[in-house]
C-alpha positions in Angstrom: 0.2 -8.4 -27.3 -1.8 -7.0 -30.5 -4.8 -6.1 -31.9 -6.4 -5.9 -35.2 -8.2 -2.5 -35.8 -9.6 -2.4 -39.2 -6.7 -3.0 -41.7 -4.0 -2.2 -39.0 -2.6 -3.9 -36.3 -1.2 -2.5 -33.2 1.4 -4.1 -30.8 1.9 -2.5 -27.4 5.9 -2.7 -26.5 6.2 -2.6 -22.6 2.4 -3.4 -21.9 -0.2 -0.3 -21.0 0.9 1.6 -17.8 -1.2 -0.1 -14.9 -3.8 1.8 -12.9 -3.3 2.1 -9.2 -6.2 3.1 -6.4 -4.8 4.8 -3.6 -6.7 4.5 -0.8 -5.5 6.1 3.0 -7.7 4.7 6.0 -7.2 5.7 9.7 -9.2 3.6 12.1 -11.1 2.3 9.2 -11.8 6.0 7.4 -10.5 7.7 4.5 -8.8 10.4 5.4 -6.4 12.8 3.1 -4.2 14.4 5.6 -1.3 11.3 5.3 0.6 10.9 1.6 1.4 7.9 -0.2 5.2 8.2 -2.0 5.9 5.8 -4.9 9.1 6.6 -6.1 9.6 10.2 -6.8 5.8 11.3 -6.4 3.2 11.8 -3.7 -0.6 10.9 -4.0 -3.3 11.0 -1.7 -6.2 9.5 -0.6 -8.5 8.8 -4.1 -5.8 8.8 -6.7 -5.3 7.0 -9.1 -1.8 6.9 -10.9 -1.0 4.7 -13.7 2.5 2.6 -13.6 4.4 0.3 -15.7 5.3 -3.0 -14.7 7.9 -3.0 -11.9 8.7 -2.3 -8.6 8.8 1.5 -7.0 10.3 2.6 -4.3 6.8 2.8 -1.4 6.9 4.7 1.8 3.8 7.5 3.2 4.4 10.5 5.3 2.0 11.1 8.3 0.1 14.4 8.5 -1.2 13.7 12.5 1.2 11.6 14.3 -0.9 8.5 13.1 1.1 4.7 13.3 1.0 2.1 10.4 -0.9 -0.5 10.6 -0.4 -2.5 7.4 -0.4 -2.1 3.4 -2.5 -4.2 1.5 -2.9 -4.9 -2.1 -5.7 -5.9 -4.3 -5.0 -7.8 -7.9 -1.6 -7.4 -9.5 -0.3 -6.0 -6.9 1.6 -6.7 -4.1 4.3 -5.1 -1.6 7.7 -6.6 0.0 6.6 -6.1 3.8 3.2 -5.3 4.4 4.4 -3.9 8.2 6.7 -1.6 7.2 6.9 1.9 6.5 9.2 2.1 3.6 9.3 -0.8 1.5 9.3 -2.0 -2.1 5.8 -1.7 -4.5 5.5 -4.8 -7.4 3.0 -3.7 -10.3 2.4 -6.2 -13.1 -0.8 -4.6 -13.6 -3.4 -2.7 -12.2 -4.9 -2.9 -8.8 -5.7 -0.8 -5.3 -3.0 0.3 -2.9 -4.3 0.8 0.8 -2.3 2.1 3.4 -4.1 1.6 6.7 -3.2 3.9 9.4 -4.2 3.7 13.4 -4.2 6.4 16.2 -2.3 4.2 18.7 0.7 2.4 18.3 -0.1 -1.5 17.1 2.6 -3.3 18.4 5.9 -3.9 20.5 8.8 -6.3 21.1 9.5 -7.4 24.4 13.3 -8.5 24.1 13.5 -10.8 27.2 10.6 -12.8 26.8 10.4 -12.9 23.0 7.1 -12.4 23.0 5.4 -10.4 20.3 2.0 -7.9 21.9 -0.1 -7.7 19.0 -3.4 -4.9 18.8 -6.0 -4.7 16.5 -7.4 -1.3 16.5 -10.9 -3.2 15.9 -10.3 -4.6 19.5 -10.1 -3.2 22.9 -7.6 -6.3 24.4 -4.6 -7.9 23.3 -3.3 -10.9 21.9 -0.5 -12.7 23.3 1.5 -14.7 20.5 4.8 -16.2 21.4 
């Protein structure tokens, strides 16, 4: 990529670093108690850290006791397993990061049955998928 400014023109090697939104919900509210790590570093609720293209290293450490519910990804972003706690982060540009946390646990395995018991914190019953 280049561009002409003036009589000069500059060519970026690598691309800009990409801008990432952290955002931490719990039951649908940001909260700044629970940490984001992306490789080596720790953000929080409102950052925004700027990455080059790649993948990073993504887990979050809880500051309550609260249970993952999902990561999701906006733009040029996107995550290897959106239901796991430690996992792998793809920038190939900017974007928002949300961690979304709940107060109760969101879901269990029955072995014998193999049936899945799945709860959205948004309702009060469950869903029975098999």
């Amino acid at each position: 990529m280049s561009r002409r400014v003036g009589l000069r023109t500059i060519r970026s090697i690598g691309g800009l670093p990409c801008k990432v939104t952290v955002s931490v919900l719990q039951d649908g509210v940001a909260v700044s108690e629970h940490k984001i790590l992306i490789a080596t570093r720790t953000y929080k609720d409102g950052d925004s850290p700027r990455f080059s293209m790649g993948s990073y290293a993504l887990s979050w450490q809880s500051g309550n006791g609260a249970y993952l519910y999902r990561w999701e990804t906006s733009d040029k972003l996107s995550v290897a397993n959106a239901y796991e706690g430690s996992t792998t982060l793809t920038v190939t540009c900017g974007g928002t990061l949300t961690l979304k946390l709940t107060s109760d646990p969101v879901w269990s395995y029955d072995n014998l049955v193999g049936t899945i018991w799945l709860e959205d914190p948004g309702y009060s019953g469950y869903d029975n998928r098999t």
